[in-house]
VOTORRO-811419 format. One record per residue (C-alpha): residue number from 1; y, z, x negated; residue in one letter. Coordinates in steps of 0.2 Angstrom, whole numbers, plus 2048, in hexadecimal, padded with zeros to 3 digits. Each point is the difference from the previous one (the first is absolute). Last residue first. Example, Ala and Ser with C-alpha at 12.3 -4.5 7.8 and 13.67 -1.06 7.14 Angstrom:
2
<pt><k>2</k><Y>7FB</Y><Z>824</Z><X>7BC</X><r>S</r></pt>
<pt><k>1</k><Y>7EF</Y><Z>803</Z><X>806</X><r>A</r></pt>
***
This chain:
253
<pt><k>253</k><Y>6D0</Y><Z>E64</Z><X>5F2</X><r>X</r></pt>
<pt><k>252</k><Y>80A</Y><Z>809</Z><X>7F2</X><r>X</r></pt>
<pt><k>251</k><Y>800</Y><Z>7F6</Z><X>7F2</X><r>X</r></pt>
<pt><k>250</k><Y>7FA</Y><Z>809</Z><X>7F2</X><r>X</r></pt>
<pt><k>249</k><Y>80D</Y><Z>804</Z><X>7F0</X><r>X</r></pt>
<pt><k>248</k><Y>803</Y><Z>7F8</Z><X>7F1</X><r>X</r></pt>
<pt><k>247</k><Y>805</Y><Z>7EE</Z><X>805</X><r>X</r></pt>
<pt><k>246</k><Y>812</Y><Z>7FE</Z><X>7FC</X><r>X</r></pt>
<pt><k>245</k><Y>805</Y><Z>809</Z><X>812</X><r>X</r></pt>
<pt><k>244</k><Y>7F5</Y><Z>810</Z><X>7F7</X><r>X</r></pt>
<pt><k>243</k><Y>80A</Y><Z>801</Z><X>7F2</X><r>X</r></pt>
<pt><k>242</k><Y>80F</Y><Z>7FC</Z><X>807</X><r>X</r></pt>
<pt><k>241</k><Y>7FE</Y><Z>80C</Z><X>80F</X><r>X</r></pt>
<pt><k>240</k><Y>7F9</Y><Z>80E</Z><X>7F4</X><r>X</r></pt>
<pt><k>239</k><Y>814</Y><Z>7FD</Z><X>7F4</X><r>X</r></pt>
<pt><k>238</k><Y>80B</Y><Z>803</Z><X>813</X><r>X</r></pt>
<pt><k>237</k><Y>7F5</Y><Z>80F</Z><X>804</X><r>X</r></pt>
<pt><k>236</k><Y>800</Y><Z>807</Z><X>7EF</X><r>X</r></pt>
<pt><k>235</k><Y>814</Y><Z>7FA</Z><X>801</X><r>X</r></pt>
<pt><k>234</k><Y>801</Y><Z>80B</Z><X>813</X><r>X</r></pt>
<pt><k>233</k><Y>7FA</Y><Z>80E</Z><X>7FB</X><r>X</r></pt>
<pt><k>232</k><Y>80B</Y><Z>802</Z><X>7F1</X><r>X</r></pt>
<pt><k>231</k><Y>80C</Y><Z>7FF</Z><X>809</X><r>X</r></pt>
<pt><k>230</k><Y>80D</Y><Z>7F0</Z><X>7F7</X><r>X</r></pt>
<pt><k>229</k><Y>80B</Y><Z>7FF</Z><X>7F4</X><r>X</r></pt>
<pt><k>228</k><Y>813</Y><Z>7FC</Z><X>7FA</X><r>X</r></pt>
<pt><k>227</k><Y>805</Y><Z>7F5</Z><X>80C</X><r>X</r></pt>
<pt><k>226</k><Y>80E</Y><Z>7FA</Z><X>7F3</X><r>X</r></pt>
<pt><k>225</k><Y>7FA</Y><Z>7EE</Z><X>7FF</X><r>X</r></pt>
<pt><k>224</k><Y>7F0</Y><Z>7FB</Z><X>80E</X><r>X</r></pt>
<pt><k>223</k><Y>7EF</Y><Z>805</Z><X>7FC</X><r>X</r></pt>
<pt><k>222</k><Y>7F0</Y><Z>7F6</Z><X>7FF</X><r>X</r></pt>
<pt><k>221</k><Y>7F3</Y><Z>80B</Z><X>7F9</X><r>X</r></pt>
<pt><k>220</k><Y>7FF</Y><Z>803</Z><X>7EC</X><r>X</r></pt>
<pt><k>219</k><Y>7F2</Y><Z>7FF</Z><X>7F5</X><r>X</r></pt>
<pt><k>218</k><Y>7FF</Y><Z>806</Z><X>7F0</X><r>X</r></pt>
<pt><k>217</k><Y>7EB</Y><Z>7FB</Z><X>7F9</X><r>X</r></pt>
<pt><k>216</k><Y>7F5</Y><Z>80A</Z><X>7F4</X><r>X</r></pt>
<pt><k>215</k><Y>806</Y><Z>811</Z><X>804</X><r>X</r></pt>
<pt><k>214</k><Y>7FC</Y><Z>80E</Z><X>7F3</X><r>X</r></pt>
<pt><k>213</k><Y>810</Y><Z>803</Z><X>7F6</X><r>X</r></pt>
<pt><k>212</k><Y>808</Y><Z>7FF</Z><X>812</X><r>X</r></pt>
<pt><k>211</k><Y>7F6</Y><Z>80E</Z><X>808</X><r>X</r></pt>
<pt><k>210</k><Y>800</Y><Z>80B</Z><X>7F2</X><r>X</r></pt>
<pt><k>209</k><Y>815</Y><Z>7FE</Z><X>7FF</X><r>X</r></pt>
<pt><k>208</k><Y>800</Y><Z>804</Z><X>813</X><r>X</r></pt>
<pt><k>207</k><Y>803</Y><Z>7F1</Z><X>80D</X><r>X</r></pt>
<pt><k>206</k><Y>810</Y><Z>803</Z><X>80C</X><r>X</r></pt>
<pt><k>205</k><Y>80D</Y><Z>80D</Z><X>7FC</X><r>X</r></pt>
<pt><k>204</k><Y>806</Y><Z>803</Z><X>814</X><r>X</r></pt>
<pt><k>203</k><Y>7F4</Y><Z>7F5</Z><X>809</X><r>X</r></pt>
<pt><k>202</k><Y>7EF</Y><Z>807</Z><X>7F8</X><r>X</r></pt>
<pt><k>201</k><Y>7F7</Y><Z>7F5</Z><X>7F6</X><r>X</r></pt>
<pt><k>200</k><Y>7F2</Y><Z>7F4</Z><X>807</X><r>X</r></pt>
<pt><k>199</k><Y>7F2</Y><Z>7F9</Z><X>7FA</X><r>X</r></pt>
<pt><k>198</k><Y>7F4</Y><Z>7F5</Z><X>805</X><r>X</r></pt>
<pt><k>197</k><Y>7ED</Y><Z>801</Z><X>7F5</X><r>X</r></pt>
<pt><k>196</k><Y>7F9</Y><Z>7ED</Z><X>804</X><r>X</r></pt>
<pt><k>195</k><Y>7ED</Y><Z>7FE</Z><X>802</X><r>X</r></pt>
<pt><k>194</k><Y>806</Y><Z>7F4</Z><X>80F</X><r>X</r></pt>
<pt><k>193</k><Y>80B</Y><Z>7F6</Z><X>7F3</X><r>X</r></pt>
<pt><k>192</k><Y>812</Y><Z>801</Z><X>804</X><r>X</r></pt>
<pt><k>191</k><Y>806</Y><Z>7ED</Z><X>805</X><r>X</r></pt>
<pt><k>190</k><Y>80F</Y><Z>7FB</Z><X>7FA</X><r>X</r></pt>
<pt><k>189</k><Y>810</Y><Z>7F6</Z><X>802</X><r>X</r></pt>
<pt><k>188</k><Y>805</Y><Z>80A</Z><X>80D</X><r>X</r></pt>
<pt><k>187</k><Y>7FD</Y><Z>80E</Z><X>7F7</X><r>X</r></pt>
<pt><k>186</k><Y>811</Y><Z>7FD</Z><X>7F7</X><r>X</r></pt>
<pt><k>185</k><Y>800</Y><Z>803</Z><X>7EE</X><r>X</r></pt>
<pt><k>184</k><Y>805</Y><Z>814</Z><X>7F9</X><r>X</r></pt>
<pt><k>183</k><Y>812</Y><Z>806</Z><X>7FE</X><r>X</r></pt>
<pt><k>182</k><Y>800</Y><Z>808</Z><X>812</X><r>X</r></pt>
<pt><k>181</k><Y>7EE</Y><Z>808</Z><X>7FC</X><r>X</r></pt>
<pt><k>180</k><Y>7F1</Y><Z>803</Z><X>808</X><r>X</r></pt>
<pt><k>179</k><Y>7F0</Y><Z>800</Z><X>7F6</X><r>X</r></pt>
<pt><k>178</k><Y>7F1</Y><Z>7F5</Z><X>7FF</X><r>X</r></pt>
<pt><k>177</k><Y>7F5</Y><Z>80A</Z><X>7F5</X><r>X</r></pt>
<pt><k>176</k><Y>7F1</Y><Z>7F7</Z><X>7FC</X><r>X</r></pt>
<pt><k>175</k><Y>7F0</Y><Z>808</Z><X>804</X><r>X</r></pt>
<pt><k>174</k><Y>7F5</Y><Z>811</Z><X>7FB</X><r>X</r></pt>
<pt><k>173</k><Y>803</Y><Z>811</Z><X>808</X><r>X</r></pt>
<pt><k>172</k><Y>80E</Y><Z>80A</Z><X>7FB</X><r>X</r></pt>
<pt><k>171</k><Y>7FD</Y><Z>80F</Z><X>7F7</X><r>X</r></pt>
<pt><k>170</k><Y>80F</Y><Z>7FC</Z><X>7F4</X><r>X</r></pt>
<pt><k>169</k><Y>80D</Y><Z>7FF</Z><X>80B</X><r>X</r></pt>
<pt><k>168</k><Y>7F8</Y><Z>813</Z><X>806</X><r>X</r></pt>
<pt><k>167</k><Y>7F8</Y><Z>800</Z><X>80F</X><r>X</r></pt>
<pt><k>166</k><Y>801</Y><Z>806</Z><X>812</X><r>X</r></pt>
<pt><k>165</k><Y>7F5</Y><Z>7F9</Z><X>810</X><r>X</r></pt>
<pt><k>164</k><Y>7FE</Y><Z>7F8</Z><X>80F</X><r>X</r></pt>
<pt><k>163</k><Y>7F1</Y><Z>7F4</Z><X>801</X><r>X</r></pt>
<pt><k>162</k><Y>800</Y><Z>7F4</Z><X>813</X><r>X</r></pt>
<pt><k>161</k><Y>7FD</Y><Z>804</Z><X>811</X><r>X</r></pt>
<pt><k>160</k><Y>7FE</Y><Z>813</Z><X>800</X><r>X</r></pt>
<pt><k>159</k><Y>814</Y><Z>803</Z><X>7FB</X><r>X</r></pt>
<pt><k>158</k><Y>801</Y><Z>7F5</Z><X>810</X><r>X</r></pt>
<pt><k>157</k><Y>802</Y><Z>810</Z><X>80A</X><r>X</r></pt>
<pt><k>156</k><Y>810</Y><Z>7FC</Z><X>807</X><r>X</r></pt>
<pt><k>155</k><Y>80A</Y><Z>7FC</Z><X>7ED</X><r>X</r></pt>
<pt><k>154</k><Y>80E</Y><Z>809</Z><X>803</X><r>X</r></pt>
<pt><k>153</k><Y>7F7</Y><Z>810</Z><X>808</X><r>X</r></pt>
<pt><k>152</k><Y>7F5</Y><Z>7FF</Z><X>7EE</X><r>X</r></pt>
<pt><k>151</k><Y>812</Y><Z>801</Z><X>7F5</X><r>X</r></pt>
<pt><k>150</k><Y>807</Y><Z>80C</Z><X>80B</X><r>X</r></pt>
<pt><k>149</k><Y>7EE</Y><Z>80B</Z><X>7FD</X><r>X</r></pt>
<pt><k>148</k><Y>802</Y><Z>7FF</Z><X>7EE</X><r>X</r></pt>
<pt><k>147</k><Y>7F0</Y><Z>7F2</Z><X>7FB</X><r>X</r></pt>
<pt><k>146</k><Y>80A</Y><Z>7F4</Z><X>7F4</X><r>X</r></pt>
<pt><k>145</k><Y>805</Y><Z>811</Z><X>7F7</X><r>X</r></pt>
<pt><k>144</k><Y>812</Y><Z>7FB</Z><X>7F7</X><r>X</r></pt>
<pt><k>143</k><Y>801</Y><Z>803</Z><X>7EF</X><r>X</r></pt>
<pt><k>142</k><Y>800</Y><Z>7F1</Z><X>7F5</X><r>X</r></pt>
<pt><k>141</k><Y>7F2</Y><Z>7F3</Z><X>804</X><r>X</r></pt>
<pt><k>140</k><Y>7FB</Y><Z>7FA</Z><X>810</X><r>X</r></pt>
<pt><k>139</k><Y>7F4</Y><Z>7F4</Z><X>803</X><r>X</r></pt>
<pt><k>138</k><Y>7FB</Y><Z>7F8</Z><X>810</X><r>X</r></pt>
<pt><k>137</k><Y>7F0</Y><Z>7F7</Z><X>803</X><r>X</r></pt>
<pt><k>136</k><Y>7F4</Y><Z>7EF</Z><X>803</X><r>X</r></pt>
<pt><k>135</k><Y>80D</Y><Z>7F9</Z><X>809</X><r>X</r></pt>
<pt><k>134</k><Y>7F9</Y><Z>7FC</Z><X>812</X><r>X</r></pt>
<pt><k>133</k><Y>814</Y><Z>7F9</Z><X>805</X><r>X</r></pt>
<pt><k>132</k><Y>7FC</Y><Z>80A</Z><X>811</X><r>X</r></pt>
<pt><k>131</k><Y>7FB</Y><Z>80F</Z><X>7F0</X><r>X</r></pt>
<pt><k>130</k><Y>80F</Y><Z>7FC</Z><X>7F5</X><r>X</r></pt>
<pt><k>129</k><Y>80D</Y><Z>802</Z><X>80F</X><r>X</r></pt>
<pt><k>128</k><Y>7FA</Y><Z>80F</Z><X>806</X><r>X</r></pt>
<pt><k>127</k><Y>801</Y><Z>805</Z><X>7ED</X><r>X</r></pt>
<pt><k>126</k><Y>810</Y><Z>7FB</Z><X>7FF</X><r>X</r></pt>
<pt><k>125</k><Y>806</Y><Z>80A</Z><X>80E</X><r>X</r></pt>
<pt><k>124</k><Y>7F8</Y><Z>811</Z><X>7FA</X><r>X</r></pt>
<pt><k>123</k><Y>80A</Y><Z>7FB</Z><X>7F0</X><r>X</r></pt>
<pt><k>122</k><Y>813</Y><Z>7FE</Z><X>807</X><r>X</r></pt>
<pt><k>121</k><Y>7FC</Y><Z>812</Z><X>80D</X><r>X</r></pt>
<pt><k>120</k><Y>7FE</Y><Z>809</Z><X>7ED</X><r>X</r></pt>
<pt><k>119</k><Y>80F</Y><Z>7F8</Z><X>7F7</X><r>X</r></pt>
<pt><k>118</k><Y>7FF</Y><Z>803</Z><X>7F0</X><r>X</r></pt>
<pt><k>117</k><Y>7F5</Y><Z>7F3</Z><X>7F7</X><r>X</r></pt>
<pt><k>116</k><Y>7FC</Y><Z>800</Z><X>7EE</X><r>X</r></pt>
<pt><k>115</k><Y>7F9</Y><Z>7F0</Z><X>7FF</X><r>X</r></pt>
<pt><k>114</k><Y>7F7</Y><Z>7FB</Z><X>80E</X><r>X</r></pt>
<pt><k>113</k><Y>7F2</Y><Z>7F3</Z><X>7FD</X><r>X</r></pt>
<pt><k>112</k><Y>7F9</Y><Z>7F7</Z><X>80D</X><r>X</r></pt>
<pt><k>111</k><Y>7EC</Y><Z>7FA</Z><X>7FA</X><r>X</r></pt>
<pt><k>110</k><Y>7FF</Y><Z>7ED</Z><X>805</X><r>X</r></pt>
<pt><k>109</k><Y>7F1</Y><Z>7F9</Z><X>80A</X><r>X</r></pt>
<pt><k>108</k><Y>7EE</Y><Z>7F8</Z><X>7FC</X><r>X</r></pt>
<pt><k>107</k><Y>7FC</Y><Z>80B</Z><X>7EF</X><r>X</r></pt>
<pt><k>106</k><Y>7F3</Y><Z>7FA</Z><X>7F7</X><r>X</r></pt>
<pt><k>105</k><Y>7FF</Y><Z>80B</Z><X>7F9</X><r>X</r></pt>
<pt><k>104</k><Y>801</Y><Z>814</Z><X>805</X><r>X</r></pt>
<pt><k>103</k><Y>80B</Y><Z>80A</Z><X>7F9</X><r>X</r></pt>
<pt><k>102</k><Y>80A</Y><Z>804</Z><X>80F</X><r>X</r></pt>
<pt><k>101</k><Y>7ED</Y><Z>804</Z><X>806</X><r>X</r></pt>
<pt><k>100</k><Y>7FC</Y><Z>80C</Z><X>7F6</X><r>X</r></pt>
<pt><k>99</k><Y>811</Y><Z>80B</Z><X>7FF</X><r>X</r></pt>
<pt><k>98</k><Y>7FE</Y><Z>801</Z><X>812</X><r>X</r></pt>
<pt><k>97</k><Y>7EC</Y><Z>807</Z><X>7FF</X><r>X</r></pt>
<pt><k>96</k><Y>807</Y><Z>80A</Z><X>7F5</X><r>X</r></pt>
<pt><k>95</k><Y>80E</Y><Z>807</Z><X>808</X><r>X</r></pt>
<pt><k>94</k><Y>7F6</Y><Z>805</Z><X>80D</X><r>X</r></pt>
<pt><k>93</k><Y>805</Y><Z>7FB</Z><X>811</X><r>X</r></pt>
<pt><k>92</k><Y>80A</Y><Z>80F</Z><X>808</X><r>X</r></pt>
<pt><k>91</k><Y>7F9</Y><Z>808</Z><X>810</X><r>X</r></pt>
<pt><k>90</k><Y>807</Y><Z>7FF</Z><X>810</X><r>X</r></pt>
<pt><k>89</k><Y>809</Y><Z>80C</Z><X>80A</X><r>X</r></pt>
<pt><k>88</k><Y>804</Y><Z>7FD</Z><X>812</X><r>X</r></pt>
<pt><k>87</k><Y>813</Y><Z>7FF</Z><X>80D</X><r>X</r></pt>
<pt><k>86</k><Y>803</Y><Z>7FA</Z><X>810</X><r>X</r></pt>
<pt><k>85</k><Y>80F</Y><Z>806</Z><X>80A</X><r>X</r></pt>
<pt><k>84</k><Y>804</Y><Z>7EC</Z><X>802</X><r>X</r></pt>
<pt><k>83</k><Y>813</Y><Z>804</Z><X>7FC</X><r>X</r></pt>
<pt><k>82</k><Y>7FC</Y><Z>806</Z><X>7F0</X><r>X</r></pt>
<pt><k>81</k><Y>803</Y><Z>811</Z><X>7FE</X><r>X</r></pt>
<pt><k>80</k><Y>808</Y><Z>805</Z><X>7EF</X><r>X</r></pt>
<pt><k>79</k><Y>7FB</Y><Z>80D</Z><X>7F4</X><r>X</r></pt>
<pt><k>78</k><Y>7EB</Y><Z>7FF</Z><X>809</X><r>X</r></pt>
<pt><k>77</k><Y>7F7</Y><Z>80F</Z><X>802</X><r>X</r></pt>
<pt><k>76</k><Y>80B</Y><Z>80E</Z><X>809</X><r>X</r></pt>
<pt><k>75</k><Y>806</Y><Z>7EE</Z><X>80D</X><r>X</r></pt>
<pt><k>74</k><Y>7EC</Y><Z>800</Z><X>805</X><r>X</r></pt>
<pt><k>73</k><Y>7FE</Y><Z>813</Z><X>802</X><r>X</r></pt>
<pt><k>72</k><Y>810</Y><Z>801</Z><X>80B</X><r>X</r></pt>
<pt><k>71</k><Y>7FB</Y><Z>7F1</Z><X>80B</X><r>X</r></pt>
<pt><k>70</k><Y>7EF</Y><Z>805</Z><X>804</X><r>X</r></pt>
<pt><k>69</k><Y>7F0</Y><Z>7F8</Z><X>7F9</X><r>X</r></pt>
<pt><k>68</k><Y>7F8</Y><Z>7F2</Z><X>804</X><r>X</r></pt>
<pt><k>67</k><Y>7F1</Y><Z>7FA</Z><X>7F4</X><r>X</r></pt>
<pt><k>66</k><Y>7FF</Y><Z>7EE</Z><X>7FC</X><r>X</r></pt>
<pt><k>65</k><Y>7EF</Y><Z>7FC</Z><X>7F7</X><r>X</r></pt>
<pt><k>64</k><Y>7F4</Y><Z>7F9</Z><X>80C</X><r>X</r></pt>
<pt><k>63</k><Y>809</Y><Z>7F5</Z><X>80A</X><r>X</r></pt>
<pt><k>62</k><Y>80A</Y><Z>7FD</Z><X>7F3</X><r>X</r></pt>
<pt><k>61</k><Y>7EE</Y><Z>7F8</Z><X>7F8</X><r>X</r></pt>
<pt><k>60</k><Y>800</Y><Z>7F8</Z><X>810</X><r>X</r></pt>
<pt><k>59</k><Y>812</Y><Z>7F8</Z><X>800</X><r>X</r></pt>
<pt><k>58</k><Y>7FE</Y><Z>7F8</Z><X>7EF</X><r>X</r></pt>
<pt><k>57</k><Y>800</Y><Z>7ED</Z><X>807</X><r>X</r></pt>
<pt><k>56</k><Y>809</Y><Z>804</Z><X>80E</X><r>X</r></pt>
<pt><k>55</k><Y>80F</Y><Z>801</Z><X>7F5</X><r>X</r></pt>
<pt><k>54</k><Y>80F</Y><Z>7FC</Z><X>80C</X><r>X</r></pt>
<pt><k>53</k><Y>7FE</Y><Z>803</Z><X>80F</X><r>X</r></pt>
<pt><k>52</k><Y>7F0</Y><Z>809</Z><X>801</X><r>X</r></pt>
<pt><k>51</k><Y>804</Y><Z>80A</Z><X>7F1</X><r>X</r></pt>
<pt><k>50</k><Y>812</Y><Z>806</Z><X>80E</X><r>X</r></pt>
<pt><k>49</k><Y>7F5</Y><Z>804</Z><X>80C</X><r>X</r></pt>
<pt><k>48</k><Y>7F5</Y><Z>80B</Z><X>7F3</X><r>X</r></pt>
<pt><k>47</k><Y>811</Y><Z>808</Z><X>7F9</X><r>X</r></pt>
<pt><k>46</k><Y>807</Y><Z>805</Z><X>813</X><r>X</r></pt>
<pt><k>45</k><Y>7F0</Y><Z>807</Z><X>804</X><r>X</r></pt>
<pt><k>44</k><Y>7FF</Y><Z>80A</Z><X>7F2</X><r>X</r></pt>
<pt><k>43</k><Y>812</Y><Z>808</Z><X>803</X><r>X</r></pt>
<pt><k>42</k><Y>806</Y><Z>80B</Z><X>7F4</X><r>X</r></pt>
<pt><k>41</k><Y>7F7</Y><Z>7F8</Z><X>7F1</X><r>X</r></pt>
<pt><k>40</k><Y>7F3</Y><Z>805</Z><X>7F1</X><r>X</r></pt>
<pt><k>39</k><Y>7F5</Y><Z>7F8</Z><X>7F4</X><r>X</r></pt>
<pt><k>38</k><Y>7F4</Y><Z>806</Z><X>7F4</X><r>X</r></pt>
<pt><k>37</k><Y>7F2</Y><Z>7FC</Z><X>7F2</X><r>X</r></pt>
<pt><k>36</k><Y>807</Y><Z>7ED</Z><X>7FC</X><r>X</r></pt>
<pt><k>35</k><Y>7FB</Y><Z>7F6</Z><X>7F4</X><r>X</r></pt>
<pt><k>34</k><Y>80A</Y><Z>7F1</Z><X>800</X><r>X</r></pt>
<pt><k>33</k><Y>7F3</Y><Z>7F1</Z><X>801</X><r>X</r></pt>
<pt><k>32</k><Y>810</Y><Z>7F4</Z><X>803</X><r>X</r></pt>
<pt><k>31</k><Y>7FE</Y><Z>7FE</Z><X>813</X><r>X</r></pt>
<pt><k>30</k><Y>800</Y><Z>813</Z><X>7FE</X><r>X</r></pt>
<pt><k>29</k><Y>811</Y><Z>800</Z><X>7F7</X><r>X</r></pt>
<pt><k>28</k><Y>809</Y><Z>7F5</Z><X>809</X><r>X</r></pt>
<pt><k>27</k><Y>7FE</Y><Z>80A</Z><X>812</X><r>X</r></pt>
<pt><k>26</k><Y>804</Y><Z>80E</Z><X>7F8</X><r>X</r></pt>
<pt><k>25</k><Y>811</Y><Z>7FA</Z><X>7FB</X><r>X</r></pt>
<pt><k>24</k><Y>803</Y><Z>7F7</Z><X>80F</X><r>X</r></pt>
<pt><k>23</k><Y>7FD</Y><Z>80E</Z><X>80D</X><r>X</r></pt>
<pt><k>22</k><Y>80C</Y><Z>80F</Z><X>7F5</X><r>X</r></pt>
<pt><k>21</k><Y>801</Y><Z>807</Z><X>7EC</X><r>X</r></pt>
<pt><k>20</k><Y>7EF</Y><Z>800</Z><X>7F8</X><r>X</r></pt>
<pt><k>19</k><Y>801</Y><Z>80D</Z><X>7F3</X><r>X</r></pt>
<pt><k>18</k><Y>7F5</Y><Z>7FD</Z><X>7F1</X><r>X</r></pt>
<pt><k>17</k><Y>7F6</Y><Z>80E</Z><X>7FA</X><r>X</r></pt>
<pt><k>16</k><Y>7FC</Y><Z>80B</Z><X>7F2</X><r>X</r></pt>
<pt><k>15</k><Y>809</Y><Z>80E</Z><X>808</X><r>X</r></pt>
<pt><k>14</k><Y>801</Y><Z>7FC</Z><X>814</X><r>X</r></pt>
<pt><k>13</k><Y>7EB</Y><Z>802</Z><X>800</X><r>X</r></pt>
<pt><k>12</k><Y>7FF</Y><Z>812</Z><X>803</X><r>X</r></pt>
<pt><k>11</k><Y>80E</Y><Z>802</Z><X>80C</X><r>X</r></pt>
<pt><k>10</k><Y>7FE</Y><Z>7F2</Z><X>809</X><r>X</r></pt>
<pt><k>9</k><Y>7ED</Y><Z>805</Z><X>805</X><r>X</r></pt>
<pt><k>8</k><Y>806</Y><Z>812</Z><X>805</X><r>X</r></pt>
<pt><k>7</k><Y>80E</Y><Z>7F6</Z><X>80B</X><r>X</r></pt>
<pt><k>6</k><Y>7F3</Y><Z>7F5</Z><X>806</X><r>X</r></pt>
<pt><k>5</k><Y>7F4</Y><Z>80F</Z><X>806</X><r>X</r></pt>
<pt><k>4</k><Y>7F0</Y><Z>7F8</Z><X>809</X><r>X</r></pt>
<pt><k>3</k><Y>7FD</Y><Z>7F1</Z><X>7F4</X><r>X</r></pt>
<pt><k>2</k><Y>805</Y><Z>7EF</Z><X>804</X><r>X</r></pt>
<pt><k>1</k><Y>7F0</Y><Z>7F5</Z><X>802</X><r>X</r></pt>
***
């Protein structure tokens, strides 16, 4: 049940926790076993037709949560408003509980690995893309927080789906490195192993020395002459389809 003063509630939980930035973020979260201690919106009615829509499966646990509050206290809390006026705090997986299971063998999908990443929007879209893909996690090493708040509103609340977290090159968790490369062999002529670690370098000065002294396998994707890269985003996505269309993944039914 919401408590009686959301705002209060916000206030005291918005330090350690995660923000949950509109319908579909919050709606991932909770089908993902997000813990989530408040949740606030302009227009309660407005949010529960749109669960029953489109996430009837965790609209009576909004039913419960949502608190509506005005239009000035919701736009004081959140630095954008999303266009669905909802917004909620969740907490933050433990980092040992996420360390744990990246460790974990065997392992049945790929561990996305990010090295050095930049772009914040770039790495809340891969991992969207690594939890529909049902990677085991993202790693980020380098400086970039995988959990900023641009980084969670890219990835629409999937953070909760799969392990998000940052490590050092050498804190990564077991597997061969299959890292990409435009010098390295063509992954169409492979098949990543489902305990596979998949790295990527950032599109500006690709894969860091660490990163390349510790890959067991260059690949490179299919690229035409003087395109000289693609979004990042886009060759996870591009290196997850191969992998799963050569047998990694779980058909969808």
């Amino acid at each position: 049940m919401t408590e009686p003063d959301p705002l209060a509630a916000w206030r005291r939980h918005a330090g350690p926790c995660v923000l949950l930035d509109g319908f579909h973020a919050l709606k991932h979260a909770l089908r993902f076993g997000a813990r989530v201690p408040v949740a606030v919106t302009t227009d309660r009615a407005a949010a529960l037709a749109l669960a029953d829509e489109l996430a009837p499966d965790v609209r009576d646990t909004l039913d419960g949560l949502l608190a509506e509050v005005a239009h000035e206290a919701y736009v004081s809390l959140v630095a954008r408003p999303h266009p669905t006026a909802v917004a909620a705090l969740a907490v933050r997986p433990s980092r040992a509980a996420g360390l744990e299971a990246l460790a974990r063998r065997p392992r049945r999908a790929p561990v996305v690995v990010l090295d050095q990443p930049r772009n914040l929007g770039n790495a809340g879209a891969v991992i969207r893309l690594a939890a529909g893909f049902g990677a085991t996690g993202v790693v980020t090493t380098g400086t970039l927080d995988p959990w900023h708040p641009t980084v969670v509103r890219g990835g629409a609340g999937l953070h909760f789906a799969t392990v998000v977290e940052r490590l050092e090159v050498a804190e990564l968790p077991p597997g061969p490195v299959f890292a990409l490369d435009p010098e390295g062999e063509d992954i169409r002529g492979l098949r990543p192993p489902d305990d596979a670690l998949l790295a990527f370098g950032s599109e500006r000065s690709g894969l860091s020395r660490e990163l390349r002294a510790r890959a067991d396998h260059l690949v490179a994707l299919p690229m035409r002459p003087q395109v000289s890269s693609y979004n990042l985003a886009t060759s996870v996505a591009m290196t997850l389809y191969h992998w799963s269309a050569t047998g990694g993944a779980p058909r969808v039914p």
